[in-house]
FIPA-936623 format. One record per residue (C-alpha): x, y, z; residue in three letters; residue number from 1. Coordinates in steps of 0.2 Angstrom, whole numbers. Example, Ala and Ser with C-alpha at 12.3 -4.5 7.8 and 13.67 -1.06 7.14 Angstrom:
// residues 2
       X       Y       Z     r     k
      62     -22      39   ALA     1
      68      -5      36   SER     2
//
This chain:
// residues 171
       X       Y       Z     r     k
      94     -23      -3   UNK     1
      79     -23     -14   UNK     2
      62     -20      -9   UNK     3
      49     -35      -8   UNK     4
      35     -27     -20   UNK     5
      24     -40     -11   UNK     6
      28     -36       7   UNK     7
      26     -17       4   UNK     8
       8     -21      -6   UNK     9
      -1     -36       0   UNK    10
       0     -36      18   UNK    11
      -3     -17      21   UNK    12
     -17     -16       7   UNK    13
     -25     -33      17   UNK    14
     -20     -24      34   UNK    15
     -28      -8      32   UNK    16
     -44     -15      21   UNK    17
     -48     -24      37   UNK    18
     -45     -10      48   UNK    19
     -60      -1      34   UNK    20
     -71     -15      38   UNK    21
     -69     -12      57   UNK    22
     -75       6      53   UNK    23
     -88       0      45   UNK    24
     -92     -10      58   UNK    25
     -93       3      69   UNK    26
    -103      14      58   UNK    27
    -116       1      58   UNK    28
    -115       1      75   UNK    29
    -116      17      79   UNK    30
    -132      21      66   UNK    31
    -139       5      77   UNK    32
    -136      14      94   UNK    33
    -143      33      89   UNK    34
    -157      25      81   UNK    35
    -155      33      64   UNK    36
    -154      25      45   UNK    37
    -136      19      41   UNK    38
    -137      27      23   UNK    39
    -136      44      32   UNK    40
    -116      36      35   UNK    41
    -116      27      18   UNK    42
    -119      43       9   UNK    43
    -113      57      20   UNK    44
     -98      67      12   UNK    45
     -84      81      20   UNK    46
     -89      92       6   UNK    47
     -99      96      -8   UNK    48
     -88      92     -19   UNK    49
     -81      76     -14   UNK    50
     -88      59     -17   UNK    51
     -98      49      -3   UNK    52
     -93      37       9   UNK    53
     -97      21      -2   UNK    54
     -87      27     -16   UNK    55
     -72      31      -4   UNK    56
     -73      13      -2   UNK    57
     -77       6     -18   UNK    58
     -61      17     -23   UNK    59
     -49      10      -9   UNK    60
     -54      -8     -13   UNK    61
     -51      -5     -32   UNK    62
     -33       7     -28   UNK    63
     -27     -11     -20   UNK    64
     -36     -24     -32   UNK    65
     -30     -13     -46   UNK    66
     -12     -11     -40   UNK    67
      -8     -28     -36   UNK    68
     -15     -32     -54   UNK    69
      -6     -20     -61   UNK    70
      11     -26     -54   UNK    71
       7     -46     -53   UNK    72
       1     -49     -70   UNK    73
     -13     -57     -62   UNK    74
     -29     -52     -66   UNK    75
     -41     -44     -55   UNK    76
     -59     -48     -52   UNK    77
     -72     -34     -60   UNK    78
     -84     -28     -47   UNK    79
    -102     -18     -53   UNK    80
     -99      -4     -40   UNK    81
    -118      -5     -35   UNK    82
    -114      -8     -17   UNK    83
    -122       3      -5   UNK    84
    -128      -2      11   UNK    85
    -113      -6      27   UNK    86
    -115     -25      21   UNK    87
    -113     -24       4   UNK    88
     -98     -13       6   UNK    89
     -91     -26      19   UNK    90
     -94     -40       8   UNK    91
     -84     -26      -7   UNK    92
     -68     -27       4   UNK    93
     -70     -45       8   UNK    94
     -69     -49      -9   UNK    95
     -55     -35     -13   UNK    96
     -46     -48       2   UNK    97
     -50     -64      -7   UNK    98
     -43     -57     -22   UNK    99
     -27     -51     -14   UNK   100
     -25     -67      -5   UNK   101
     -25     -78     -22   UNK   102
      -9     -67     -27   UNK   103
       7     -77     -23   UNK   104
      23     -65     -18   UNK   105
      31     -72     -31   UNK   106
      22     -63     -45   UNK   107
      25     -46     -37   UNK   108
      43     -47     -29   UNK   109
      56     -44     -44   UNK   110
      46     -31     -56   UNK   111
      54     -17     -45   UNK   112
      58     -10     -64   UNK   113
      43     -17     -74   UNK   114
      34      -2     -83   UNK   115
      16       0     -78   UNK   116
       4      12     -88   UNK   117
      -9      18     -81   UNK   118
     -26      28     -84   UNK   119
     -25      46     -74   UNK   120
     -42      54     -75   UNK   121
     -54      50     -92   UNK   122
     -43      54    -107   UNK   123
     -23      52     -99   UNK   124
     -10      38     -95   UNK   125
       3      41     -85   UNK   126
      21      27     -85   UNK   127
      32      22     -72   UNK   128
      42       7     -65   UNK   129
      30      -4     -53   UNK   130
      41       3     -38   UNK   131
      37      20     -42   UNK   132
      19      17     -46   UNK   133
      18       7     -29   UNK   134
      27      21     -19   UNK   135
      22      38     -25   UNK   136
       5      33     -32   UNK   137
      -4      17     -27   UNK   138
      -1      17     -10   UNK   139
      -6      37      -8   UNK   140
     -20      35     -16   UNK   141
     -26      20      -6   UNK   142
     -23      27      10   UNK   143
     -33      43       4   UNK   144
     -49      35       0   UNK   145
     -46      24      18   UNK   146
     -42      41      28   UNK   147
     -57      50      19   UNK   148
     -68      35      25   UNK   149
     -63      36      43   UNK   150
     -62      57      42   UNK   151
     -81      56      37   UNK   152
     -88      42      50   UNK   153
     -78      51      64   UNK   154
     -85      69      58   UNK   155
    -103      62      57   UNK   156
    -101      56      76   UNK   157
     -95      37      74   UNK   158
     -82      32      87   UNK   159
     -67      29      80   UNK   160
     -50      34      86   UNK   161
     -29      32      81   UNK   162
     -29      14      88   UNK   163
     -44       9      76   UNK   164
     -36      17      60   UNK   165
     -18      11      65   UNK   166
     -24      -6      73   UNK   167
     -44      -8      72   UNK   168
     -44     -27      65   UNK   169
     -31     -31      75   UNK   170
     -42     -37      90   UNK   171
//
């Protein structure tokens, strides 16, 4: 039986995109409750080397928009990147939502086998079939950026736990 590319794109980009605006959520909250600026959250990192909090956001929304464009044919909203504060970066994954909510299943189910180019890094493309590119790259590289984002809320103090990464919107 073939895979549904919908099924295995929309609804768990949409499920866990919600799940990162529960974290952020959170984060707010919690900035609220110890009393101290949010943007210590917003641009906290894990290392020296790796980007911030926002951009581990701005980067999950655009691995789904960009996927599901990618795939569907549809074309995908441009976004400035400019978001910084908890609410801009909720209103960043609300759009990312609307945007996969416009996409009907029917222009993503069938392309298992449709070639998909792709930029990797500044000066490279990489090809594959969509199901590939969905499987191995899309979806990895989505739940990264949404991991990265919990790992650094949960390191700076924020309360998150399995059941809010797994399940968080799911109130």
């Amino acid at each position: 039986m073939a895979m549904s590319m919908y099924a295995a794109s929309v609804p768990v980009f949409q499920h866990m995109l919600r799940n990162l605006q529960h974290f952020l959520d959170k984060g707010e909250a919690n900035a609220q409750a110890r009393k101290f600026e949010s943007a210590v959250l917003t641009t906290a990192r894990l290392a020296p080397d790796m980007l911030p909090f926002t951009r581990q956001v701005l980067i999950a929304c655009d691995a789904a928009k960009l996927c599901v464009a990618r795939v569907s044919g549809v074309e995908a909203p441009k976004f400035e990147d400019n978001e910084q504060t908890f609410a801009e970066l909720k209103a960043r994954i609300q759009k990312t939502l609307d945007y996969l909510g416009s996409v009907p299943a029917s222009a993503l189910d069938g392309t298992e086998d449709k070639e998909i180019t792709f930029p990797v890094g500044r000066d490279k493309t990489r090809t594959m079939t969509s199901q590939a590119y969905l499987t191995t790259w899309a979806l990895p590289n989505f739940f990264f950026h949404v991991t990265t984002a919990y790992a650094i809320l949960r390191h700076n103090g924020v309360d998150l736990g399995k059941s809010d990464y797994l399940a968080g919107a799911q109130r």
